[in-house]
N, C-alpha and C positions, 0 to 999 in steps of 0.2 A: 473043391475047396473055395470059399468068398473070397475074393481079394481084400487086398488091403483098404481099409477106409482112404486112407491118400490115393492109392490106384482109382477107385470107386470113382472119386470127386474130381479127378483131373482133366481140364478141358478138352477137345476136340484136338487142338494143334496149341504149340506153344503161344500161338500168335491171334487165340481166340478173344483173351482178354488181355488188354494192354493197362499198367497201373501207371496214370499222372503225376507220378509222384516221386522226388528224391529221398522221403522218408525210409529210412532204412524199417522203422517200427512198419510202417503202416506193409512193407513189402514182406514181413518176414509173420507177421498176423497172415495173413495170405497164405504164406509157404508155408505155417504151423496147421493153418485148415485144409491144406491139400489142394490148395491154388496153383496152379503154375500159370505164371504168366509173362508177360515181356515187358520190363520197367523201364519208362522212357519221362526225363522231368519236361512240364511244361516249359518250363523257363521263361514267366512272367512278371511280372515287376510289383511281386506281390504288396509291400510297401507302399509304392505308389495310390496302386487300386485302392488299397485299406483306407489312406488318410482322404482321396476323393471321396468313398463313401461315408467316413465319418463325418466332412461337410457337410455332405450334400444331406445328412441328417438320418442314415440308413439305418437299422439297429445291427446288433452283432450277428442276429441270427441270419439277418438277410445277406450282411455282409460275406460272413464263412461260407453260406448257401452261392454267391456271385461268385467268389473266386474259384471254389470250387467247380460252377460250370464252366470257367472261363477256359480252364486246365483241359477238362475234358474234352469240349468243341473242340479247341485248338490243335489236338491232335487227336480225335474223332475224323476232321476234316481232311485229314493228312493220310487215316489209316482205313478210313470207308468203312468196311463193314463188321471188322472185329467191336467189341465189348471195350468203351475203354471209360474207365474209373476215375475220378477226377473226386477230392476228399481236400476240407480245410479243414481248419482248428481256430479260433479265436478266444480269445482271454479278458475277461473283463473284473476289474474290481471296483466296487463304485462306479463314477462314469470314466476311467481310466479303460483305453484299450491297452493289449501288450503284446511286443513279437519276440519272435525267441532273444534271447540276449548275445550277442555279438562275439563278448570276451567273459571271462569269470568275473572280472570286476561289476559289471553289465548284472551279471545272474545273481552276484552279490547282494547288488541293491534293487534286485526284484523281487528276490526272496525275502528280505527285510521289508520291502512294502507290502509283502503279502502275508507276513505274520501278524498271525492270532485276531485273522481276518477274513472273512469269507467270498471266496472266487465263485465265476460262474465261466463256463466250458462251453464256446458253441459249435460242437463237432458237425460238420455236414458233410455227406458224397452224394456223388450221383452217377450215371453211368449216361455214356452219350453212343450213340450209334448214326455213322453217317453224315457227321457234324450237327447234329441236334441230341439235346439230355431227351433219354426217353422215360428216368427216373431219381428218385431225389426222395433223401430221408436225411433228418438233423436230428440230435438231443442235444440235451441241454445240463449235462453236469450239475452237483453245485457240491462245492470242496469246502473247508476251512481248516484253515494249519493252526496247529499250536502256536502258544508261544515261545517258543525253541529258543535258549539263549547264543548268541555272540561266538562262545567257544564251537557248541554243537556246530552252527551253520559251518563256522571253518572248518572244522573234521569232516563236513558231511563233501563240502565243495573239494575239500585235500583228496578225499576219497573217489566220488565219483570223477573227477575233472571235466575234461571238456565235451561227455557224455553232459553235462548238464545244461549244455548248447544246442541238442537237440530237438528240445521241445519248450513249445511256446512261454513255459509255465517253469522252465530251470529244473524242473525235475523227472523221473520216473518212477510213477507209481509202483512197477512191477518188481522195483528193487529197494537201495536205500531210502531212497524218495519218500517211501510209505513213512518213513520215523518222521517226518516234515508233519503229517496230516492231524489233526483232532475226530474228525468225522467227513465223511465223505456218502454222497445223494447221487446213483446215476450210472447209467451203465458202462461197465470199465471199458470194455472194450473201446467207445468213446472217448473214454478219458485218455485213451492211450494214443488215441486221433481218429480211428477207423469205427462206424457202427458196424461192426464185424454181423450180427444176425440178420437182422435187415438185410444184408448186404447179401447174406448166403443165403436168404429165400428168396430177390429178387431174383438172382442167379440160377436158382434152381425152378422154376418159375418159367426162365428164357428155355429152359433142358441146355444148358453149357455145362452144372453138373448134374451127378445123378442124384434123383430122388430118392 
């Protein structure tokens, strides 16, 4: 009898691939593909980096693409020879960047800037082995919300609550979130922070899982 698709895909040892990440999303996209891994946050100052590279004149893609290695290396360096995944997200509308929102009132008035107005998503990971990235893939979203009125965004924020803290953008696609959108350009998976395919052909690719 074939095992289970989850059995199939599950690495070597718990401790083959390590995810950079506090992302509860990005850990649980993983665990729904039959990932297991060991989630350890980089815990770096990701604010900081972001407004250094928005000086220093980086674009968003380069930006999400930096932080993203920086997660990895950092404990790549630490864990030697496992697999470890290092994933950003950045937000941009016009030349505004945006990071998740703080408190509801915060998500409040991000969702209001961003109604009936069109965003751009710059998802990137990479995976680093040994303290160097051995690979690196971004996309690039592009969303536009309705124009939702004043009542709706209340009931939508009373409803989800501080799930709307989350993620960089106050929302989630995979749920109420969706009622925010007019049209949306780009692979969800992305949008949700992780290039989930990409991600599970480089993997299979290394044989961590199976073909």
């Amino acid at each position: 009898m074939k095992a289970p698709l989850s059995q199939a895909l599950r690495p070597e040892s718990a401790f083959s691939i390590v995810l950079a990440s506090a992302s509860r999303t990005r850990a649980e996209l993983l665990r729904k593909a039959g990932i297991e891994c060991a989630i350890e946050p980089a815990r770096i100052d990701e604010t900081a980096v972001k407004q250094s590279l928005q000086a220093a004149g980086a674009s968003p893609d380069a930006a999400a693409m930096t932080l993203a290695e920086l997660k990895a290396t950092k404990l790549s360096r630490r864990h030697g020879d496992p697999l470890v995944i290092g994933a950003d997200q950045l937000l941009t509308c016009g030349a505004a960047w945006f990071d998740k929102p703080p408190d509801l009132t915060h998500a409040r008035a991000q969702l209001i800037a961003l109604r009936g107005r069109t965003h751009h998503l710059y998802s990137a990971v990479c995976v680093a082995r040994n303290g160097a990235v051995i690979w690196r893939h971004s996309e690039q979203p592009r969303l536009r919300m309705r124009a939702f009125s004043d009542g709706f965004l209340d009931t939508y924020l009373a409803e989800v609550g501080e799930a709307a803290l989350q993620s960089v953008g106050a929302y989630q696609l995979e749920g109420l979130g969706a009622q925010l959108f007019a049209e949306v350009e780009g692979d969800y998976f992305a949008i949700l922070g992780l290039p989930l395919l990409p991600l599970l052909d480089f993997l299979r690719s290394r044989g961590v899982v199976a073909t």
